[in-house]
FIFI-782421 format. One record per residue (C-alpha): residue in three letters; x, y, z. Coordinates in steps of 0.2 Angstrom, whole numbers, padded with zeros to 4 digits, always signed. Last residue first. Example, Ala and Ser with C-alpha at 12.3 -4.5 7.8 and 13.67 -1.06 7.14 Angstrom:
BEGIN
SER+0068-0005+0036 ALA+0062-0022+0039 
***
This chain:
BEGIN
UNK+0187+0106-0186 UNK+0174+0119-0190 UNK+0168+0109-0205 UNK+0161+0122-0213 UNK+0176+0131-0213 UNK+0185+0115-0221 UNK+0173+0114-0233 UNK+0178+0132-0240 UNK+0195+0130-0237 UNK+0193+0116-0251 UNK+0198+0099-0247 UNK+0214+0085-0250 UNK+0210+0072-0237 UNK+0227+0067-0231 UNK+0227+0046-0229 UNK+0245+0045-0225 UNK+0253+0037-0240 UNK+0235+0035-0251 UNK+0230+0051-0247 UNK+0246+0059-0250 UNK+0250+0052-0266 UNK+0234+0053-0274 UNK+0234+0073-0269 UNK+0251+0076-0276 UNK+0244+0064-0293 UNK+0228+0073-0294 UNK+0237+0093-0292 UNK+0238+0101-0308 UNK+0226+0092-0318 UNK+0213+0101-0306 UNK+0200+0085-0303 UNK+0187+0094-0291 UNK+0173+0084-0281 UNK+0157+0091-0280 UNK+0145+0087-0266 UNK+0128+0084-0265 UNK+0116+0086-0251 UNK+0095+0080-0250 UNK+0096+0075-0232 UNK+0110+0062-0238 UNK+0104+0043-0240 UNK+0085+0046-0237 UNK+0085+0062-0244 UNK+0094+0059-0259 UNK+0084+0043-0260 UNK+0068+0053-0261 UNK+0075+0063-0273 UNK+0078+0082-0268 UNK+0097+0080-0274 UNK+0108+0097-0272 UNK+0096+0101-0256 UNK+0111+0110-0252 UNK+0129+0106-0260 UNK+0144+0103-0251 UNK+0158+0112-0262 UNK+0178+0105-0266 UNK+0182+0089-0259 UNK+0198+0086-0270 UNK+0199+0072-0280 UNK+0216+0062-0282 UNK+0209+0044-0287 UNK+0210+0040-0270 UNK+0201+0055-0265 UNK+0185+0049-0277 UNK+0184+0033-0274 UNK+0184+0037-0255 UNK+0173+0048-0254 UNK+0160+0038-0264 UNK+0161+0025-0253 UNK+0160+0036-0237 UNK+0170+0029-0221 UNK+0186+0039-0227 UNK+0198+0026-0224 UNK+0206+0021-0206 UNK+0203+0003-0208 UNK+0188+0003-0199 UNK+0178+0017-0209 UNK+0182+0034-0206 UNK+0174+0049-0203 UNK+0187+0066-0203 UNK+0182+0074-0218 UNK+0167+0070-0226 UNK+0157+0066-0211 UNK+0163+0084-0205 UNK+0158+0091-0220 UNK+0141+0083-0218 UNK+0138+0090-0200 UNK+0143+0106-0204 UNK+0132+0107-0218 UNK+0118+0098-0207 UNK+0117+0110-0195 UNK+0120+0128-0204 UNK+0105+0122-0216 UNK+0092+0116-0201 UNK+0087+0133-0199 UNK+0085+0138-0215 UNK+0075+0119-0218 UNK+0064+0126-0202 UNK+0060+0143-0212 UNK+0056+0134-0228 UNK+0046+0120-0222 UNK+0042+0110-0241 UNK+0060+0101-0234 UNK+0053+0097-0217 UNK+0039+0088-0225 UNK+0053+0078-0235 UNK+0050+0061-0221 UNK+0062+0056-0206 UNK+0073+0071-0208 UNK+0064+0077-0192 UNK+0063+0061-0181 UNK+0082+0062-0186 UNK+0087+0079-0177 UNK+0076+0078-0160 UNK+0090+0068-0153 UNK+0100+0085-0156 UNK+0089+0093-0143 UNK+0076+0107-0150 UNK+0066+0118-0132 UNK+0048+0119-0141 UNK+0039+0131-0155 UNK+0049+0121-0170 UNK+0055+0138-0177 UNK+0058+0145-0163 UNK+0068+0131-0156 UNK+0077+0128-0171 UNK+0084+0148-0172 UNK+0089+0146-0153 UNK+0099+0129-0156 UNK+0109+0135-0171 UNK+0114+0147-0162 UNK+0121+0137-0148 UNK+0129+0124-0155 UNK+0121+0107-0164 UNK+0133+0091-0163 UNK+0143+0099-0152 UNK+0144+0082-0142 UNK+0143+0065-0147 UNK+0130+0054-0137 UNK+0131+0038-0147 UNK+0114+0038-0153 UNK+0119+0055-0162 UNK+0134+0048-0168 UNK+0123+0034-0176 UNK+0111+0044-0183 UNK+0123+0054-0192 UNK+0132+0043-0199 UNK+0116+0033-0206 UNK+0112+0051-0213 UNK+0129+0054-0222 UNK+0132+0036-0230 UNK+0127+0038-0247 UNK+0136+0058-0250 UNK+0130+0058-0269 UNK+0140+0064-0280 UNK+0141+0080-0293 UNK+0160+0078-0300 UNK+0171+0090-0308 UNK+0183+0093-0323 UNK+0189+0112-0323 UNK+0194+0121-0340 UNK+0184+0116-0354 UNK+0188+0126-0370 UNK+0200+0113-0377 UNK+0184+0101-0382 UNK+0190+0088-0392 UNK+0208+0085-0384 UNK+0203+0089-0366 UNK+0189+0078-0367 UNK+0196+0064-0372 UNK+0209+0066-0358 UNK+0194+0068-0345 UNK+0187+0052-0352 UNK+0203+0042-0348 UNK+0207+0049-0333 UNK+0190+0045-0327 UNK+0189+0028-0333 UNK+0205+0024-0326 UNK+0201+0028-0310 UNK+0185+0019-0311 UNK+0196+0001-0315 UNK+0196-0006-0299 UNK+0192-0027-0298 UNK+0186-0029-0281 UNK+0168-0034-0288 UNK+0170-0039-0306 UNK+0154-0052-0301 UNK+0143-0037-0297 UNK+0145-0032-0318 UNK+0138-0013-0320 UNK+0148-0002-0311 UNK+0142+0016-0313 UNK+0148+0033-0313 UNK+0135+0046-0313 UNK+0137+0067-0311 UNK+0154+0068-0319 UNK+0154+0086-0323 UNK+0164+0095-0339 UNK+0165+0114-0336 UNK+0168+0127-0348 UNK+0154+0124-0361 UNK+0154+0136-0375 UNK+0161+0127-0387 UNK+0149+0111-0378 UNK+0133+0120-0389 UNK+0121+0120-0370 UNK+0104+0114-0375 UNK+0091+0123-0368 UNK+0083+0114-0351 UNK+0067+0106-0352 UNK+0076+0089-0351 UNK+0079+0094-0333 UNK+0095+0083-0330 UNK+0106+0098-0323 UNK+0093+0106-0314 UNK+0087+0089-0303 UNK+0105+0086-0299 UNK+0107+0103-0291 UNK+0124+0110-0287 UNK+0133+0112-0307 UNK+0151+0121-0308 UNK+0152+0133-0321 UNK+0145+0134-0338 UNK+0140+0115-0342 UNK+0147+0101-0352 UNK+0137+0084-0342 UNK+0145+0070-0342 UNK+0137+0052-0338 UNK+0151+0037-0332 UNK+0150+0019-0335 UNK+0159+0003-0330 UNK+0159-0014-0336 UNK+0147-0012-0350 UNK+0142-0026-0359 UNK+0141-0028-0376 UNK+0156-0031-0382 UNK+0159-0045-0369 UNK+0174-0053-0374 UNK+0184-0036-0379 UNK+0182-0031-0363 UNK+0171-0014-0360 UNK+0174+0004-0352 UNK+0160+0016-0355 UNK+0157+0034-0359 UNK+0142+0045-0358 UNK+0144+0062-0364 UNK+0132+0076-0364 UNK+0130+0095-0372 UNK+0127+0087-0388 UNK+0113+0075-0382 UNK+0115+0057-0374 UNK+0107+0061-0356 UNK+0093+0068-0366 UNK+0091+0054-0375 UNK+0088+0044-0359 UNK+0078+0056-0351 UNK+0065+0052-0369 UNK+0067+0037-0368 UNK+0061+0035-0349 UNK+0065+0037-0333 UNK+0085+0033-0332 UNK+0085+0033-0312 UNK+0099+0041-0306 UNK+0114+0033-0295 UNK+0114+0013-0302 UNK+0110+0016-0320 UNK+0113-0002-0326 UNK+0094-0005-0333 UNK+0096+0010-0342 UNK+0113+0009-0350 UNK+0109-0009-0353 UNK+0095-0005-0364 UNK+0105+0007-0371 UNK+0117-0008-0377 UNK+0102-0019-0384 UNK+0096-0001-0392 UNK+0115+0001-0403 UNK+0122+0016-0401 UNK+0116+0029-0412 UNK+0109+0038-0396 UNK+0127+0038-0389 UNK+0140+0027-0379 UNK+0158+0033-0380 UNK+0168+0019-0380 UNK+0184+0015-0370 UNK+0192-0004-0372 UNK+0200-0011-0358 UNK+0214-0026-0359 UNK+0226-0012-0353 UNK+0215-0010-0337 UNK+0218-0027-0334 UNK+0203-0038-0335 UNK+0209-0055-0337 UNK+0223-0051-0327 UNK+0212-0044-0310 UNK+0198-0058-0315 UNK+0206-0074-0313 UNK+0211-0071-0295 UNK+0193-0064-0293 UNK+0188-0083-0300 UNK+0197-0091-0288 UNK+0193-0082-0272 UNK+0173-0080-0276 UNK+0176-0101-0278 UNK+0184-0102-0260 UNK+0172-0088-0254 UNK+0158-0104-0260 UNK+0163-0111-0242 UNK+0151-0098-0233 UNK+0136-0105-0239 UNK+0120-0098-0230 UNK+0129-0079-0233 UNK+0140-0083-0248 UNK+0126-0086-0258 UNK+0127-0069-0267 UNK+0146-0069-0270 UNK+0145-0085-0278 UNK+0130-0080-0288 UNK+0140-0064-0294 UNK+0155-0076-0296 UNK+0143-0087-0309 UNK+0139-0071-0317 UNK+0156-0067-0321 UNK+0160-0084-0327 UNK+0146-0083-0339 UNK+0152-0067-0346 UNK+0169-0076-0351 UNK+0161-0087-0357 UNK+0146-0076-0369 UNK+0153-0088-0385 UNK+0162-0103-0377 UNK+0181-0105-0376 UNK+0181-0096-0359 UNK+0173-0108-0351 UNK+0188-0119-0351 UNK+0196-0106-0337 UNK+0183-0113-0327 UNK+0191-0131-0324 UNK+0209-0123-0323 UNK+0203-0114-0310 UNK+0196-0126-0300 UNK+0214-0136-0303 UNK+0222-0125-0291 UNK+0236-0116-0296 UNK+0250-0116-0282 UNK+0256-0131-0291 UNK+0261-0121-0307 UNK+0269-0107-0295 UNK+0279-0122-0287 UNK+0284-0128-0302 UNK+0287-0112-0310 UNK+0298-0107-0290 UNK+0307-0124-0295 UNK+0316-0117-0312 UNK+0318-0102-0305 UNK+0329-0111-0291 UNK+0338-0119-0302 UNK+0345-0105-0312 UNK+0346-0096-0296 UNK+0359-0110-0289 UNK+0359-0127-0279 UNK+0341-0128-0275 UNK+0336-0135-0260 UNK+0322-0122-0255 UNK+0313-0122-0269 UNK+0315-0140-0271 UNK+0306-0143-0253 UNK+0290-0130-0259 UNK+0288-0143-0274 UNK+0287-0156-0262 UNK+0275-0147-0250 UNK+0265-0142-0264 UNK+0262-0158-0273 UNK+0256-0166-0253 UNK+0242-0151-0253 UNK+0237-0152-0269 UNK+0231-0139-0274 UNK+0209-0138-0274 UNK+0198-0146-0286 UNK+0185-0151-0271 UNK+0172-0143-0258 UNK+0172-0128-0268 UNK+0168-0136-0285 UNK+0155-0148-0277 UNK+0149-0132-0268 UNK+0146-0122-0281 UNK+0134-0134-0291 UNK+0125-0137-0274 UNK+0122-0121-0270 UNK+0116-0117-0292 UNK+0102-0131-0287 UNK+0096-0121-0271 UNK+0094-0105-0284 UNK+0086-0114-0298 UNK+0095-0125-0309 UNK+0094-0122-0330 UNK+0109-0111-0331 UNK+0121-0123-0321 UNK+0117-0136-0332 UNK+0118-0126-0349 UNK+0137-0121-0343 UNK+0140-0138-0341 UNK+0136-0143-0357 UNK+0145-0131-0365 UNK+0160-0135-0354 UNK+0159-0155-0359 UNK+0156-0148-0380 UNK+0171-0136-0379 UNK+0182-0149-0371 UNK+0176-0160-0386 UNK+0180-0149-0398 UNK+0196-0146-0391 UNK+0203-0164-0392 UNK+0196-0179-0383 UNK+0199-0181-0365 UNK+0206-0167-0356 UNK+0210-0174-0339 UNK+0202-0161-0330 UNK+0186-0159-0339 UNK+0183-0179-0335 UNK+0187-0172-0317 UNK+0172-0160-0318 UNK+0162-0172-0324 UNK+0165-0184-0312 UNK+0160-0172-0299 UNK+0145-0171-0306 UNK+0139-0189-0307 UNK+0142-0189-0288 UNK+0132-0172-0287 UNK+0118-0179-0297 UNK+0115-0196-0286 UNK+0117-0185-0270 UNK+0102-0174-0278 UNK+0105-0160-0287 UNK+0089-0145-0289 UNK+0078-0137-0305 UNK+0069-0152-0307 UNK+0076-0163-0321 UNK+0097-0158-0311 UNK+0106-0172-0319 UNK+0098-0183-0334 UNK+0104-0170-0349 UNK+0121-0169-0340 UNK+0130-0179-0353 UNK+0126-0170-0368 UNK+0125-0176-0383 UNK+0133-0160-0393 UNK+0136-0147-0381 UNK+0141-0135-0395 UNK+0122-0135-0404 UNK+0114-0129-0388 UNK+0128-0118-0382 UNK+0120-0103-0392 UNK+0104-0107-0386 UNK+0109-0107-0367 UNK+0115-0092-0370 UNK+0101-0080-0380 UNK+0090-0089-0368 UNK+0100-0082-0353 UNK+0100-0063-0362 UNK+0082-0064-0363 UNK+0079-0069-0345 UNK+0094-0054-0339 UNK+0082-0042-0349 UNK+0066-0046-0345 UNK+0069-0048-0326 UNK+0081-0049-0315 UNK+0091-0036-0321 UNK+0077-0026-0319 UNK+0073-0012-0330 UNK+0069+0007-0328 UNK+0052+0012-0334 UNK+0052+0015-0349 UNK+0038+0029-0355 UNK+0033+0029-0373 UNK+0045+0041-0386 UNK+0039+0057-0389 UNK+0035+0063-0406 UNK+0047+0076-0413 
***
């Protein structure tokens, strides 16, 4: 087989995401008809004059002029607006539907005074619609009408990625993020979800995405990415029946014998190929979102259930279901606690081997000068000596670290545990990568899904925050 060229992994800023915004903004052409905002917006930015003409068009799209060929043609040309202004131009487009459009503050207060004077429940749920019908701000009436537009529904995802990324310098765009998440969580029900399995027949615009999406391990090239796609691998999606071609949600499986510890081993493309009858052990080793303006809208636990049900019916044979994550927040953890002063950070052992190895008296401040670059990796007797350490360290992060509202502090943790994982192995030097080093001095850890016990586990984490873990990790923790 000739290999395929190298592909480096893509930019969504780049070839892709410009290709996909020509593809739109031609597809509106035709719909937008005349065009009204052709004048608005000539150099990329709004001036006052633009923005006055604006909001006017936003309430001609209120009042529903015309029929809905016409309310098709005003959104259409909106949309194009919004596409062709620059960064400081897209601000100002926010901020005019931020800055108006809201309920009507006057409306609700009469509407919440017939709620509370009427007579009897058939009344009463009569005024709680109006109130509810009130309590919808026109805003996102104006952006539901997107949605009639071929790639809409996509569009409006991306402009909540742009509200989400201005947010900083313009903090009133959260009332816009606000609005459109509110859309999002029923237009993107779980039950509205569509599972696929992605493979090499897919087709390539989709595998582009795959690539340019992969958020944990770089896809490197075609040939990594057919590897990733081959009979002892699974790659399965979630995706909305209004953007069929993007991927809301993706998670890589690997059918292996046994549990897997090293990332680099299990995507060797030198390796044999594994025939999945004889695969016990199914591992989630990437799960990745793909669409930033879905932010706060959960559906990874339904993916997982999902895929590890299709798996159980075609492959019977497999008998545990487990991840191999990343740890992303260990070493900033670590550095902090150590800035902080916490004690038996290092114990006496472990001290006595460090300083023979390094020639000189070891303090735990001395511990992140050390992971600072891999040359203490290539060190073998000082990465034995540093082994003991850091696993403690790590299972201790796991298990008892917690952000400020008294979750696990570790993202990946948390998905996981919530979803009724159980921290099952800490793997060393499971991820040599330089970002496994960066983000986690090189470990891994597996997380367990035994069908038997997600739901107790879900339900205890979730009512008292119970981290369901291995006696194994707990040992190494030392807790």
């Amino acid at each position: 087989m000739v290999a395929l060229p190298t592909l480096p992994n893509i930019s969504m800023s780049g070839t892709l995401l410009e290709r996909g915004l020509r593809s739109l903004v031609g597809a509106w052409r035709g719909i937008a008809g005349g065009d009204e905002t052709a004048q608005l917006g000539r150099n990329g930015e709004l001036d006052a004059r633009d923005i006055e003409r604006l909001r006017g068009l936003f309430n001609d799209c209120l009042e529903a002029r015309g029929g809905e060929v016409s309310a098709r043609a005003r959104a259409a040309a909106l949309g194009r607006l919004y596409l062709g202004l620059n960064d400081a131009g897209k601000v100002s487009f926010l901020k005019v539907l931020a800055g108006g459009f809201g309920a009507d503050p006057a409306l609700l207060d009469k509407k919440i005074g017939e709620v509370q004077q009427a007579a009897d429940p058939v009344a009463r749920h009569k005024a709680e619609r109006k109130l509810r019908q009130a309590l919808t701000p026109p805003r996102q009436r104006l952006l539901t009408q997107f949605t009639a537009l071929p790639q809409g529904v996509k569009f409006l995802v991306d402009l909540r990625a742009d509200a989400l990324r201005f947010r900083k310098e313009a903090p009133e765009l959260g009332i816009v993020d606000a609005d459109l998440e509110d859309l999002f969580i029923a237009w993107f029900d779980v039950g509205f979800l569509e599972l696929q399995r992605i493979s090499w027949n897919s087709p390539a615009a989709l595998l582009e995405k795959l690539i340019a999406y992969e958020a944990v391990h770089a896809i490197e090239s075609w040939d990594d990415l057919r590897n990733r796609l081959d009979a002892d691998r699974r790659c399965y999606a979630f995706f909305h029946p209004r953007m069929p071609l993007e991927p809301l949600i993706f998670v890589e499986v690997a059918l292996v014998k046994g549990i897997a510890g090293n990332v680099q081993s299990l995507l060797d493309q030198s390796q044999p190929v594994l025939d999945p009858r004889e695969a016990d052990t199914a591992i989630f080793y990437s799960i990745s979102n793909t669409q930033t303006g879905l932010r706060g809208i959960s559906f990874g636990n339904f993916l997982i259930k999902r895929v590890v049900d299709d798996l159980s019916r075609d492959l019977p044979n497999l008998k545990q279901f487990s991840t191999l994550s990343p740890i992303p927040g260990f070493r900033a953890w670590l550095d902090e606690i150590i800035a902080e002063g916490a004690p038996d950070l290092v114990d006496a052992k472990a001290r006595d081997q460090l300083r023979e190895v390094l020639g000189q008296r070891f303090s735990k401040g001395m511990l992140p000068g050390l992971l600072q670059d891999r040359g203490w990796v290539e060190n073998a007797a000082l990465a034995d000596a540093l082994k003991p350490v850091l696993l403690r360290l790590c299972a201790r992060y796991l298990l008892s670290a917690q952000d400020k509202t008294g979750k696990p502090r570790d993202p990946v943790a948390r998905f996981h545990l919530s979803n009724g994982a159980t921290v099952h192995r800490l793997n060393w030097l499971g991820d040599r990568s330089k970002n496994g080093l960066k983000q986690s001095a090189g470990m891994m850890v597996n997380y367990l899904y035994r069908l038997d016990d997600i739901d107790q586990n879900h339900e205890r984490f979730v009512r008292d925050g119970t981290v369901a873990a291995s006696g194994e990790v707990r040992r190494l923790a030392d807790l």
